[in-house]
C-alpha positions in Angstrom: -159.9 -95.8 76.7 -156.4 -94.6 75.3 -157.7 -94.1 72.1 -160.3 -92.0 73.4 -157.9 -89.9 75.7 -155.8 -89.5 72.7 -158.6 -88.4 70.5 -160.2 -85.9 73.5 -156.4 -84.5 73.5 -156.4 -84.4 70.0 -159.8 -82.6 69.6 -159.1 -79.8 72.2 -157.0 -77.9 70.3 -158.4 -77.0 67.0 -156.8 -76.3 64.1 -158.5 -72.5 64.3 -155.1 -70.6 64.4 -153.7 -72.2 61.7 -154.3 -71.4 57.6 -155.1 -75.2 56.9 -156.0 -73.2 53.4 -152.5 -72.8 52.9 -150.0 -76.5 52.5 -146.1 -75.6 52.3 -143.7 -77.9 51.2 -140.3 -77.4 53.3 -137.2 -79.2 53.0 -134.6 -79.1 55.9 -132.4 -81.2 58.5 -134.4 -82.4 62.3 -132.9 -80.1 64.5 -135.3 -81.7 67.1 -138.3 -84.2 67.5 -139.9 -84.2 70.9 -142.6 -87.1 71.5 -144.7 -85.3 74.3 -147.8 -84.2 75.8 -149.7 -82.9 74.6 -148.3 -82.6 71.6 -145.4 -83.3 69.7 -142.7 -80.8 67.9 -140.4 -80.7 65.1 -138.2 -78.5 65.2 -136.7 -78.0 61.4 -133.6 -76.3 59.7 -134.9 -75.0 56.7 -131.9 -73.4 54.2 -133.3 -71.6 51.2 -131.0 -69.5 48.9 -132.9 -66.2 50.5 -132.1 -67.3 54.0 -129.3 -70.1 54.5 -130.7 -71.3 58.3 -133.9 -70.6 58.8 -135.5 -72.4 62.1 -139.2 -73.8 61.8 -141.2 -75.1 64.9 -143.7 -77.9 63.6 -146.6 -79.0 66.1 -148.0 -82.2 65.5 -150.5 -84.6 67.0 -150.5 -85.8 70.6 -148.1 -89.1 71.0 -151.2 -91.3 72.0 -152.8 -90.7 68.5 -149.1 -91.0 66.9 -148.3 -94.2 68.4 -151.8 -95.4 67.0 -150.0 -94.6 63.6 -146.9 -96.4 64.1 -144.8 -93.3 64.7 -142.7 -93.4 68.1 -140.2 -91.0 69.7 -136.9 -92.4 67.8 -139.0 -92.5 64.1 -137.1 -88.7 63.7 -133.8 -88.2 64.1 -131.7 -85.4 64.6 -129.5 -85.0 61.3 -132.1 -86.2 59.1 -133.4 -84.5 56.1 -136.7 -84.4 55.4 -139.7 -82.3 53.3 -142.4 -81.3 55.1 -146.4 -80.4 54.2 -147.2 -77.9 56.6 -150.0 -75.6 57.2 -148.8 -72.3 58.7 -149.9 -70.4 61.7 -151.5 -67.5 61.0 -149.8 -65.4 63.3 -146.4 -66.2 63.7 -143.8 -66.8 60.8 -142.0 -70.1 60.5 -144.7 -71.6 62.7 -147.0 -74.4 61.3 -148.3 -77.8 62.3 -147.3 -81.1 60.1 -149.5 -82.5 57.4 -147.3 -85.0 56.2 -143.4 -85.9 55.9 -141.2 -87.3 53.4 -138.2 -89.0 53.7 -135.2 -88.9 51.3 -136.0 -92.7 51.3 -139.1 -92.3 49.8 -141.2 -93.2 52.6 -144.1 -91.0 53.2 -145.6 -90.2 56.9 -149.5 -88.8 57.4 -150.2 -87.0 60.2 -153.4 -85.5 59.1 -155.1 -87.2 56.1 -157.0 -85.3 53.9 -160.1 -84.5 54.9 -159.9 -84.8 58.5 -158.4 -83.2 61.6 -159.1 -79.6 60.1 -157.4 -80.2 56.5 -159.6 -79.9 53.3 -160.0 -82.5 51.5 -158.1 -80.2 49.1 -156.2 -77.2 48.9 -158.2 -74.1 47.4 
């Protein structure tokens, strides 16, 4: 029954407003991760020589289907540098929802495989 309340959450929102088209790599430091319904956030510092702070808000899937993954609230941390695989909103800059993460460890993180939850099983 969770699974299926996480999955109903999951499916309500689309991924309609968002160019799942477009993947963008971005490397930055967690300002923020918040583990809640109905969905989570990253909240990202991006610094690129154009624009030394540049703040990004990353939606992500609900916490039920997260948890199902392994993820929790403490698997981001504030301080830590990551690169994210986002798709972008389509009508707000610095807006996107996660695809995947990296961490400088190595360790990679899939939120949305390929194929499913709205992303193509590749990039045009």
């Amino acid at each position: 029954f969770v699974f299926l309340s996480g999955f109903a959450a999951w499916a309500h929102h689309g991924t309609s407003t968002y160019d799942m088209n477009t993947e963008i790599s971005l490397t930055g430091t967690v300002k923020e991760w918040t583990f809640g319904n109905p969905h989570t956030w990253l909240w990202l510092t991006v610094s690129t020589p154009q624009k030394p702070s540049e703040e990004w808000s990353i939606e992500s899937a609900p916490p039920t289907y997260l948890t199902g993954q392994g993820w929790s609230p403490s698997t981001l941390k504030a301080g830590e540098t990551l690169t994210v695989l986002v798709s972008p909103l389509k009508t707000e800059p610095r807006r996107a929802i996660l695809l995947e993460v990296k961490r400088s460890n190595g360790e990679t993180l899939v939120v949305r495989p390929r194929g499913s939850f709205g992303r193509p099983a590749r990039v045009n």
